[in-house]
N, C-alpha and C positions, 0 to 999 in steps of 0.2 A: 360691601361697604369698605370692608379692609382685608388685604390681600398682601400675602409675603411671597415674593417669588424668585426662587433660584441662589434664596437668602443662606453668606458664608460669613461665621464670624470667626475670629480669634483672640486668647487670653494671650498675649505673647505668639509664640510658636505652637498653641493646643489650641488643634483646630474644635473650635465648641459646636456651631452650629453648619450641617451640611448640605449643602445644596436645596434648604429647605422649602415649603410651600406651605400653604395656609393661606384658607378662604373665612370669612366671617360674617356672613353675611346681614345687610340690615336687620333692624327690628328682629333680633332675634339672638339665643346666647349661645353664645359657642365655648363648650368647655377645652382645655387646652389641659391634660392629662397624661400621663406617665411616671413613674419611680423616680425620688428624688435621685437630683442629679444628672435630669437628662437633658437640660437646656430652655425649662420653660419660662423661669425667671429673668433667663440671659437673653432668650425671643422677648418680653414683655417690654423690657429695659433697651433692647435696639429697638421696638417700636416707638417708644418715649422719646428717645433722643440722647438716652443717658449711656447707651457701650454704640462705639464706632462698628458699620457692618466694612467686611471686607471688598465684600461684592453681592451683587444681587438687587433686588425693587422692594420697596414695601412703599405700599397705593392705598391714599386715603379718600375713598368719592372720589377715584378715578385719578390722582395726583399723585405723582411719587412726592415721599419727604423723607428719604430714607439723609437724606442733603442738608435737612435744613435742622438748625438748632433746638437743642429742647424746648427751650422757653416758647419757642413758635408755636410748638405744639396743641399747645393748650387753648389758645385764644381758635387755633381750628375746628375745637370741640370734644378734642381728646382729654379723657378723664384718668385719671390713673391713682389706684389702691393700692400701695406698693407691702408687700409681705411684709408682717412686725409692724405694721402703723405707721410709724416713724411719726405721729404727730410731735407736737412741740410742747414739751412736759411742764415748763414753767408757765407758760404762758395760758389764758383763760380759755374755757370752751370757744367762748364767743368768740376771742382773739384767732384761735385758731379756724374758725369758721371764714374769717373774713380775709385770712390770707389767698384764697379762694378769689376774692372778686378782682381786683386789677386784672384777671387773666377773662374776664367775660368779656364779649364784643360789642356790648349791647350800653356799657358805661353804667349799670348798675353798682349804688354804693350801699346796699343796705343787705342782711342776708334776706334770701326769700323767705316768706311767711312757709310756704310746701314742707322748708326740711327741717320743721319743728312739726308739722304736721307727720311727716315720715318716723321721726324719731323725735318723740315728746320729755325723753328724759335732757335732750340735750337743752330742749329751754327753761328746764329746770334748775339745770345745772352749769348754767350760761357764765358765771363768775366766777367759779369751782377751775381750779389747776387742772390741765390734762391730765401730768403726771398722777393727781388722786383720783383719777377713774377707775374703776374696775377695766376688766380687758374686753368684753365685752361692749361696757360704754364706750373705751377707746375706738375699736372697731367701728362702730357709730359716728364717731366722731369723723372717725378717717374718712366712712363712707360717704358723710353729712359733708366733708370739706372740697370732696372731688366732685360732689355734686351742684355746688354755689359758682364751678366755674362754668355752670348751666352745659355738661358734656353733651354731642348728640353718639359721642362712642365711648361707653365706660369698661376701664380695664380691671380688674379686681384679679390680685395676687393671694391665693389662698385667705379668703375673708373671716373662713370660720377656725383656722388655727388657733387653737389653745383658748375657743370659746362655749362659754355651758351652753346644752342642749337646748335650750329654751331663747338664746340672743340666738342661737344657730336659724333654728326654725322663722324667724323674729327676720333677719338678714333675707332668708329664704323668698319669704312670702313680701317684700319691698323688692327684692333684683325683680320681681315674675310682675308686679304692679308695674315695676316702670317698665316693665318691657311691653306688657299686654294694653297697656293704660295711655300712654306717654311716646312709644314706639322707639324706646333707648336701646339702641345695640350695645352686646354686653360679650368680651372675651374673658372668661375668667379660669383660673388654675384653682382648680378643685381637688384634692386626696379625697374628701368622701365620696365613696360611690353613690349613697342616698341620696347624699343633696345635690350631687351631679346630675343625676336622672329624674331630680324633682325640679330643678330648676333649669335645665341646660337644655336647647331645642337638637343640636348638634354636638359632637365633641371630633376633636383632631391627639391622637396619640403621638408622642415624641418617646425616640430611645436613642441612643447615645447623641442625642446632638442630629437624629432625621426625622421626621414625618413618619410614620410605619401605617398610620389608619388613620380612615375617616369616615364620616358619616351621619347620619339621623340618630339621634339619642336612642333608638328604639333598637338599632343595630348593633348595640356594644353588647357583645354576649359573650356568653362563659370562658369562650375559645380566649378572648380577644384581655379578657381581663386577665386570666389566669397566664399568658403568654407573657404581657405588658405591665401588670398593673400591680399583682400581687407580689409580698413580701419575702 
């Protein structure tokens, strides 16, 4: 469904990402994995539309958009969880919920009934400041807002960062419904190994800025973690 191919970026003169590839395939999650620092945020963000690539494709259902503006993005069905939330802190759950819909194709103005059903604290908490959320509820929030632009490809930047065990699990078990349930493709950049292999169908390793592994989640063994992945 989403595909990088032959993908070059650069910060200046520091070449970041190298002749890289990556496959994603539909209805299914692809984790996007390796030691901070090695370019999975900077791949996440030239997918988005938000860092310029130098050369190379990246194809969404068969289309390059490696060309086209971020804001385009979104109304093609690209969802994006960008690392740290980034919600908007003064502004209300709800509020922040509905900045979500002008990007739907469908002309929808209301948020969907579904992602109060997904996450029930958020229609609790619907008048409540972002910024007084727990981090956890933020997270929720973030996930709740990329999902009102009704994604059929959702991107999630490390989701469970700096989240207790319990919204972790919580997170978990909604990426694996919409995927099994809904048929939502999902790339996501995970550091836990647990939750990678509980929720991830596939995963694609990066080290300094290349591709080094890939594969069926069942395939990431000792070799492969202790090489790439450990501290």
């Amino acid at each position: 469904m989403l595909s990088v191919n032959q993908l070059n970026q650069y910060y200046g003169e520091s070449h970041t990402l190298w002749d890289l590839n990556m496959h994603a395939p539909k209805g299914q999650c692809t984790v996007l994995m390796g030691r901070n620092g090695v370019g999975k945020t900077t791949l996440l963000q030239c997918i988005m539309g938000l860092l310029p690539v130098r050369s190379g494709e990246i194809l969404y259902k068969d289309q390059p958009i490696q060309k086209l503006s971020a804001e385009s993005r979104a109304p093609m069905g690209l969802g994006y969880v960008p690392q740290g939330r980034q919600i908007f802190p003064l502004l209300s759950v709800e509020e922040n919920l509905r900045i979500g819909l002008p990007a739907r194709s469908d002309g929808l103005t209301q948020i969907p009934e579904f992602i109060y059903e997904l996450f029930p604290v958020l229609k609790e908490m619907l008048g409540r400041r972002g910024g007084d959320l727990s981090g956890g509820q933020q997270q929720q929030l973030a996930i709740g807002r990329a999902l009102v632009t009704d994604p059929e490809f959702l991107i999630l930047d490390e989701p469970t960062e700096g989240i207790q065990p319990n919204i972790v699990a919580e997170i978990g078990d909604i990426i694996r419904r919409l995927i099994d349930e809904i048929g939502l493709s999902v790339l996501l950049v995970e550091q836990k190994l647990p939750f990678a292999r509980r929720v991830g169908d596939n995963f694609v390793i990066l080290d300094r800025g290349r591709g080094v592994a890939t594969g069926a989640m069942p395939e990431l063994n000792d070799e492969l973690i202790k090489q790439y992945l450990t501290v």
